[in-house]
C-alpha positions as a printed Julia matrix, in Angstrom:
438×3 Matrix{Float64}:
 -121.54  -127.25  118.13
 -121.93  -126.25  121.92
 -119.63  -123.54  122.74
 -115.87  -123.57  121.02
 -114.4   -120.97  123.45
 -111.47  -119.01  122.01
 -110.53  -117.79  125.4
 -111.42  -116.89  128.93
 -110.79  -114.08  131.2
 -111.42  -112.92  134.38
 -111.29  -109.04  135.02
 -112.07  -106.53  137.93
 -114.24  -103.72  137.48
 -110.9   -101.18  136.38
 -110.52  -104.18  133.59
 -107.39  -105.51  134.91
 -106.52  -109.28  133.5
 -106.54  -111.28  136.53
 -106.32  -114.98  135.11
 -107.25  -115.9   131.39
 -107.12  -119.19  129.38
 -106.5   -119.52  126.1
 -108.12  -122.39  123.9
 -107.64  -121.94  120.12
 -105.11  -119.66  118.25
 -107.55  -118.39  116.7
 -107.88  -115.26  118.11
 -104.98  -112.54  119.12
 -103.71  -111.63  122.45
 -105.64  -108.05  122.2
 -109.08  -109.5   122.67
 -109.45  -108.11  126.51
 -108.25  -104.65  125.44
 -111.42  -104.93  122.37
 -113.7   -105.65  125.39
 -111.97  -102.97  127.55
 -112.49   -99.98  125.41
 -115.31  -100.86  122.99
 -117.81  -102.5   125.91
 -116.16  -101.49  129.14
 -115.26   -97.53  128.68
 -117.98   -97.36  126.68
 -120.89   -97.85  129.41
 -122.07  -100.25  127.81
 -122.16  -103.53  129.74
 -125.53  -103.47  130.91
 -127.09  -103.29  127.9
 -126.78  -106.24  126.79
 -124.38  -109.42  127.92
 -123.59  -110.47  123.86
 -121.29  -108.31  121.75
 -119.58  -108.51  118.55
 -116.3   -106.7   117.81
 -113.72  -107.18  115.09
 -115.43  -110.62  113.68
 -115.27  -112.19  117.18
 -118.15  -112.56  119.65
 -117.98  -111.64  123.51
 -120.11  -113.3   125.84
 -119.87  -111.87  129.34
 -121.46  -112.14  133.38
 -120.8   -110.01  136.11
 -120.4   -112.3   139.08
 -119.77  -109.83  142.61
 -116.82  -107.66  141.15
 -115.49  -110.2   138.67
 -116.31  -110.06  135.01
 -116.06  -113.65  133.5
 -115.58  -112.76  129.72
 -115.74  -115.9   126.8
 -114.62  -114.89  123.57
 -115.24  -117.15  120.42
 -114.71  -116.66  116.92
 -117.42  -118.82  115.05
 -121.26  -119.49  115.67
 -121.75  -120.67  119.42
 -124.48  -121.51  121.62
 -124.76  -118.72  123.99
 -127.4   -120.38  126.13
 -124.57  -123.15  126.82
 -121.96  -120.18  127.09
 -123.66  -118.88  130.3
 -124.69  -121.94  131.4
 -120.85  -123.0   131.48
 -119.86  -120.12  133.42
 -122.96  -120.46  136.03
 -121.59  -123.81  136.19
 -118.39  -122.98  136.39
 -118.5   -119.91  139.3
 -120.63  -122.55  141.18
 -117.65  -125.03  140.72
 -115.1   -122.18  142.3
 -117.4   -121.58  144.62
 -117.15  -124.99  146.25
 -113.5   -124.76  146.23
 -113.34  -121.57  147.77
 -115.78  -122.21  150.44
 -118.75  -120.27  149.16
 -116.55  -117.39  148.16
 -116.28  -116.23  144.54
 -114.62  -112.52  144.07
 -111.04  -110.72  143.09
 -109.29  -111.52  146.44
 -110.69  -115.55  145.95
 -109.31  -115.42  142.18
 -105.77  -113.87  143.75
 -105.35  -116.21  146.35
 -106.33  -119.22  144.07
 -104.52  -118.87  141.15
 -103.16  -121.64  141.05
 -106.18  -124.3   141.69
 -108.18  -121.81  139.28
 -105.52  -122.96  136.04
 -106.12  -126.6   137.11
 -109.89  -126.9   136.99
 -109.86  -124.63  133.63
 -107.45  -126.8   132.22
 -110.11  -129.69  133.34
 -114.09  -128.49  132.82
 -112.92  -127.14  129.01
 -110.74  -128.74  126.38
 -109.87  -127.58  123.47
 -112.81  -124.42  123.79
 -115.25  -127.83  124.5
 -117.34  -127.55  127.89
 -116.26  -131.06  130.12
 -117.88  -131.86  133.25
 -118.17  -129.73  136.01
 -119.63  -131.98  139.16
 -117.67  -130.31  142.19
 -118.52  -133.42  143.73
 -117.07  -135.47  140.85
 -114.15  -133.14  140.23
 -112.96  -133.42  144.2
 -112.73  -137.14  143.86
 -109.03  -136.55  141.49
 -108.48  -132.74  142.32
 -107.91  -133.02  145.9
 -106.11  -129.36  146.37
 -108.27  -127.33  149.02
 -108.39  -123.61  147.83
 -107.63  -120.79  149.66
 -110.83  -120.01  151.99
 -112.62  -116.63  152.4
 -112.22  -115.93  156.13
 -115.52  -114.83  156.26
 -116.94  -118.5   154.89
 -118.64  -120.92  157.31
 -119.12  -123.56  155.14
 -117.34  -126.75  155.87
 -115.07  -127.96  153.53
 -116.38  -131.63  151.55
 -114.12  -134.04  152.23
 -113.4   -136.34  148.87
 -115.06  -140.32  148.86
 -112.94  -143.47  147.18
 -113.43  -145.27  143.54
 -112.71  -141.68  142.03
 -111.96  -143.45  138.7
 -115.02  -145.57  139.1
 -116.93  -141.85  139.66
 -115.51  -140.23  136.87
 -115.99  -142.96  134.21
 -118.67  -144.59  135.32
 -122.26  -143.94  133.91
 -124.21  -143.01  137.48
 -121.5   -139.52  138.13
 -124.22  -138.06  139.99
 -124.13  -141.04  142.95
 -121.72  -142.45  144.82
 -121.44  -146.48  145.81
 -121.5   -147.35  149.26
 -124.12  -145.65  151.08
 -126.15  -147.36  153.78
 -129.4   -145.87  155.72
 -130.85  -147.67  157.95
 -134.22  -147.05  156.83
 -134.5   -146.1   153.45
 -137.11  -143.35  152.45
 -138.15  -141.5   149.1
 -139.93  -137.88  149.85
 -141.4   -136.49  147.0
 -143.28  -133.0   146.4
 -145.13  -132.05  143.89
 -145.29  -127.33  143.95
 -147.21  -126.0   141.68
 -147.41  -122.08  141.01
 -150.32  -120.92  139.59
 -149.87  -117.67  136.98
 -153.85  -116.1   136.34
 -154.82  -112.86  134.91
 -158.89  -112.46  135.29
 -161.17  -109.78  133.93
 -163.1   -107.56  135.65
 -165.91  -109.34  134.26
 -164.94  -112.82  135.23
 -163.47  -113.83  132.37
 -160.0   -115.39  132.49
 -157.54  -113.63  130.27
 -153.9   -115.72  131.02
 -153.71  -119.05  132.87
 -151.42  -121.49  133.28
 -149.25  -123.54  135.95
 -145.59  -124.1   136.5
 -144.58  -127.27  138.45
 -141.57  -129.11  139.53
 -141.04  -132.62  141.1
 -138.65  -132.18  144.07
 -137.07  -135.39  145.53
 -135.07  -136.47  148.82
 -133.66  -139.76  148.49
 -132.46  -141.77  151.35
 -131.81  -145.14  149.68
 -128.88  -147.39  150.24
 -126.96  -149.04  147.57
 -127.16  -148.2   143.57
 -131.45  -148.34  143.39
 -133.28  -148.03  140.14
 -136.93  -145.93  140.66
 -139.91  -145.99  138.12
 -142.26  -142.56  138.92
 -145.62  -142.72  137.01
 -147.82  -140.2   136.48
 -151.19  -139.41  135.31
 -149.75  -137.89  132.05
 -151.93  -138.14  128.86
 -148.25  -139.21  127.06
 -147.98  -141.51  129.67
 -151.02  -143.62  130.31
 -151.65  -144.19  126.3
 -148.3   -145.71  125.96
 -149.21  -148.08  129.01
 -152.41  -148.84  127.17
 -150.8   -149.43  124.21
 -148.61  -152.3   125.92
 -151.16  -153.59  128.07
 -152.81  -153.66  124.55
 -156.46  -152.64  126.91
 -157.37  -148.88  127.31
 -156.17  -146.65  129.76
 -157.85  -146.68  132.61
 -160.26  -143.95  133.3
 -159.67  -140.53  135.02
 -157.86  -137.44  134.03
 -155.43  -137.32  131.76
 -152.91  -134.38  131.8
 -151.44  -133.07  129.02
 -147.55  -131.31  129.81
 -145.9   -129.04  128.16
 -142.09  -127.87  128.58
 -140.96  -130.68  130.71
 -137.26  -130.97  131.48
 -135.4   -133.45  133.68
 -132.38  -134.04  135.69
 -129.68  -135.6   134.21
 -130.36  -138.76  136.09
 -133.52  -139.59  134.09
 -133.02  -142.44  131.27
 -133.98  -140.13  128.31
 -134.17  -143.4   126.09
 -136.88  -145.0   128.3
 -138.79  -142.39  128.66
 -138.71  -142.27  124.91
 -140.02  -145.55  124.16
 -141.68  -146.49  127.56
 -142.98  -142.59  128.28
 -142.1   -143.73  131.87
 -139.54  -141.85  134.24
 -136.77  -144.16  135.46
 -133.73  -142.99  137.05
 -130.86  -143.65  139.71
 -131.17  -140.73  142.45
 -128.75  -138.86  143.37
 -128.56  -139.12  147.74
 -130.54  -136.27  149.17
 -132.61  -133.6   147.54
 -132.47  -132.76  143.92
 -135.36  -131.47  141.49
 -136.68  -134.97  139.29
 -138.42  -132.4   136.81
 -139.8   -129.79  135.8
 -143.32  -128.64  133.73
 -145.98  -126.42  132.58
 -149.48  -126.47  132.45
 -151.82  -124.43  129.66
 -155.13  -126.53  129.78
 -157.66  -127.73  132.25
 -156.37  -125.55  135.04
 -158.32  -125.79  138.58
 -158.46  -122.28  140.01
 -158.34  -122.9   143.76
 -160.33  -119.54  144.0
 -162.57  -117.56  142.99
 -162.38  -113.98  143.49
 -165.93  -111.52  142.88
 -165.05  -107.83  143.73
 -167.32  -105.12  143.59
 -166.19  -101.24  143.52
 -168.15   -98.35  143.47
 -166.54   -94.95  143.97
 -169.43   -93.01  145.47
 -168.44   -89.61  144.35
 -164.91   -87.65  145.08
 -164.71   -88.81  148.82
 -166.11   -92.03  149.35
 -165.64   -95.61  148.31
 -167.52   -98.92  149.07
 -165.53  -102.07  148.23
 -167.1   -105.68  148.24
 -165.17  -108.6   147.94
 -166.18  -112.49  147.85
 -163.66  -115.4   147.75
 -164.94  -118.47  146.89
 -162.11  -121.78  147.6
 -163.24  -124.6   145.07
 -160.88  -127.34  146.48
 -162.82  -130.01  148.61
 -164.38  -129.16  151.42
 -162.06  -131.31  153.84
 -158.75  -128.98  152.72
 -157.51  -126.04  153.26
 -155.76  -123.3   152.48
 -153.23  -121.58  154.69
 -151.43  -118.06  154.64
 -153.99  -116.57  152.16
 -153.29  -112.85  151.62
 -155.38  -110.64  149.69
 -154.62  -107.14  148.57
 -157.14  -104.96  147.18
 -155.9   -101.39  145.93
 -157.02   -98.54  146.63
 -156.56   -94.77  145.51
 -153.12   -92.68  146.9
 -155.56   -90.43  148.85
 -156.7    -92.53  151.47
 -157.63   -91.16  154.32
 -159.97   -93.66  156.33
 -161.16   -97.05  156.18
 -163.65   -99.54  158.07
 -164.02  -103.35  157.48
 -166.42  -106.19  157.96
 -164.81  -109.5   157.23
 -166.48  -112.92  157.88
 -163.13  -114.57  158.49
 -159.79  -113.24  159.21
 -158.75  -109.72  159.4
 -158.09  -106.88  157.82
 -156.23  -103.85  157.75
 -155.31  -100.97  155.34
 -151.32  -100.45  154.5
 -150.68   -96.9   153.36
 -147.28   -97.74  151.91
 -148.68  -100.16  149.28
 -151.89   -98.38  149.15
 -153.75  -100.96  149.49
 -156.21  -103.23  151.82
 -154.63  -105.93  153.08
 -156.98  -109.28  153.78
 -155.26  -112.2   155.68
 -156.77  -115.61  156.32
 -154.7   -117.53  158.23
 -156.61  -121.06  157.42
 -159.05  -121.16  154.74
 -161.06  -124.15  154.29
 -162.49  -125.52  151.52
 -166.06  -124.81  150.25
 -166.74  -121.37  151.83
 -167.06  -117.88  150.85
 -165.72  -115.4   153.47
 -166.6   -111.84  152.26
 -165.22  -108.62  153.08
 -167.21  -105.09  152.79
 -164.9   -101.53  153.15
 -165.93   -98.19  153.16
 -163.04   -95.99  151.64
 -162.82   -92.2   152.84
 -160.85   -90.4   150.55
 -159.12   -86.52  150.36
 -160.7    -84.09  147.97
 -158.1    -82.77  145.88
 -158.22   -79.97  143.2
 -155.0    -80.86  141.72
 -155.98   -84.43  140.98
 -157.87   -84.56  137.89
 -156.9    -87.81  136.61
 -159.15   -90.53  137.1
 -158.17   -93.73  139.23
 -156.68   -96.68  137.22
 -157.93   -99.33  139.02
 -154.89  -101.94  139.66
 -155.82  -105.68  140.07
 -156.11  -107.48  143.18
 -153.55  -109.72  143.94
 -153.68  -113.0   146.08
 -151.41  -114.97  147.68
 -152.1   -118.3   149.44
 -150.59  -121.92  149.53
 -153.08  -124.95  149.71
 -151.51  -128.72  150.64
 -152.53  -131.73  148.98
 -154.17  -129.46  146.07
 -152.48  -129.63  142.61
 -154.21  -127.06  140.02
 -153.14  -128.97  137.08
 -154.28  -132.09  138.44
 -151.16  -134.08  138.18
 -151.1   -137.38  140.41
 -148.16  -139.55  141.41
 -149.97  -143.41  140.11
 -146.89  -145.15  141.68
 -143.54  -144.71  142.62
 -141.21  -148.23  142.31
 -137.93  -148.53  144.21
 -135.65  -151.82  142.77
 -132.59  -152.43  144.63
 -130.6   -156.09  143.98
 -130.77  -156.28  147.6
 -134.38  -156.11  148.33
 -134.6   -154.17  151.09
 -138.05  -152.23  152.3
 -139.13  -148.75  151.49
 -140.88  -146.12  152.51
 -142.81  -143.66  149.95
 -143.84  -139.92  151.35
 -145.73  -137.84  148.6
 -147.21  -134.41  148.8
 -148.55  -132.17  146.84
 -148.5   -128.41  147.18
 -150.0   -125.41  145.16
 -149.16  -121.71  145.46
 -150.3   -118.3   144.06
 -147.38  -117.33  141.2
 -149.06  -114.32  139.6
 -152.76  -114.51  141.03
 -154.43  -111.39  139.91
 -158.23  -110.42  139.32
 -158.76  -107.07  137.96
 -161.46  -105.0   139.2
């Protein structure tokens, strides 16, 4: 069962009702005053966003200075609860011009009962495309005068749209030269040990696409999966060719990927929608490349002096690069003067994040820039405790560089008409969480 709403309201900070819904009779017309005095009086709405009161359950979101409250009255899904009303404030939004507060609900009363009565029936979350929902409600709301976002004017075949089984795309779109973009970005999450050891690794990675394809075309993406290439081997009935294989974990795709191929096939096909949308997303837990590596030595030389060491070695081939690489070493509160040697870059120290700050602005592949501080500190009698030594955090981005490994095989664009195409893929990997502790 997905969601089952009861009811939804909409109230200000003070609690006032300003629009509600009703669904089902099965709850009474006193729910808002249960959520008024037990949640809202009682201080108690940032604790957490689920409550239960008098057999019924309250899920609620504080969007601006409107409080979006579902109530239901059996067993729900509360992921799809909030993912309804993310949905649905995205939905007004649209309609409103980018505008989503208690003077857009006031002034769009109206238009607000109609697409309520239409993205829920019966308590039952329905679609809720704006672009799919403008096609048959054609009512412009009420703009903020403060938006500057153009309204979207509504294409034809709305009935083709709505019932069709492509919602996401409409017919009739020409380019005169039809291009695919894709990007693979990659964020890298790593927690080392001050003795080199890593202690938490892994990679998050999403596929983001820009379509510019005329007509209704079908794509087939392939990827160096392990899933994948053992299914193609299996129908080629030869094994899979050789190379590495990459295991995924937590993958999730847009609704435009056929779930039912990629079940039996373990091959991504899809219709795009036009322009940029993400294809998919994923995690890495194995067989992570580190783009760096990061060696610091530390040595607190007595109360007033510090000598700090660093080596960063980039792993990637030697013909990339990395660019925008940031390093931030900490160092104690009492600070009071520093020198550097770097072998590339600069460097400077930042007393408001107490720490030295290390910036290469191109970092190629293959080297091992170094930098070498000497730390002058205060003498203090009041500061007994030792220094906890904070880890060193990196940031950096590196082109053409995936850390998980993941490579695009080939990217297919069918069309019935048979018209040319041009395929742009790049690959990108940045620091997430990229800390070495020292």
């Amino acid at each position: 069962m997905p969601v089952a709403a009861s009811a939804i309201y909409f109230l200000n900070l003070r609690g006032d009702v300003l629009i509600n819904r009703l669904y089902r009779d099965d709850v009474g017309g006193n729910m808002v005053d249960a959520f008024r005095m037990h949640i809202m009086q009682t201080k108690e709405l940032g604790t957490c966003p689920v409550r239960q009161i008098g057999g019924c359950s309250f899920f609620y979101m504080r969007i601006s200075n409107v409080y979006i409250v579902i109530v239901v009255s059996s067993n729900a899904n509360v992921a799809c609860a909030f993912k309804f009303v993310v949905e649905a404030v995205a939905l007004f939004k649209s309609y409103f011009g980018g505008a989503f507060d208690e003077d857009a609900i006031r002034n769009n009363f109206v238009l607000i009962y109609e697409l309520l009565d239409e993205i829920m029936d019966f308590g039952y979350p329905q679609n809720l495309s704006p672009e799919i929902l403008k096609l048959y409600i054609t009512q412009e709301g009420v703009r903020s005068p403060f938006s500057s976002k153009p309204s979207d004017k509504p294409v034809p075949n709305a009935t083709l749209q709505v019932t069709g089984a492509v919602g996401w795309r409409r017919e009739g779109l020409v380019y005169k030269k039809n291009e695919v973009f894709l990007d693979i970005v990659e964020s890298v999450n790593l927690l080392m040990s001050s003795k080199g050891s890593v202690l938490r690794c892994d990679v998050t990675g999403k596929i983001l696409m820009k379509c510019f394809l005329s007509g209704m075309p079908d794509l087939k993406l392939g990827l160096n999966d392990k899933i994948g290439l053992e299914k193609e081997s299996q129908l080629k009935s030869r094994p899979a060719k050789s190379g590495k294989t990459i295991e995924l974990d937590d993958v999730t795709f847009h609704q435009c990927v056929n779930l039912t191929r990629f079940n039996s096939e373990k091959t991504v096909s899809f219709v795009p929608p036009d322009g940029e949308f993400e294809l998919m997303k994923y995690r890495i837990t194995e067989g992570v490349n580190l783009p760096f590596r990061v060696l610091p030595t530390i040595k607190e030389l007595g109360r007033t002096r510090m000598e700090v060491n660093v080596k960063v070695k980039s792993v990637f081939g030697a013909k990339m690069f990395a660019l925008g690489v940031v390093i931030k070493i900490p160092v104690p509160k009492q600070t009071a003067k520093t020198s550097f040697q770097v072998t590339s870059g600069r460097a400077k120290y930042n007393a408001a994040i107490d720490c030295l700050v290390w910036k290469i602005r191109k970092f190629p592949g293959q080297t091992e820039p170094t930098l070498s501080a000497e730390v002058e500190l205060i003498s203090t009698m009041t500061e007994k405790k030792s220094w906890t030594r904070p880890p060193i955090q990196m940031e950096f981005q590196v082109p053409m560089f995936t850390a998980s490994g993941l490579r695009v095989r080939f990217l297919k664009v069918w069309e019935k008409s048979g018209y040319n195409t041009v395929e742009w893929v790049r690959y990108i990997t940045k620091a997430g969480s990229y800390e070495i502790r020292c």
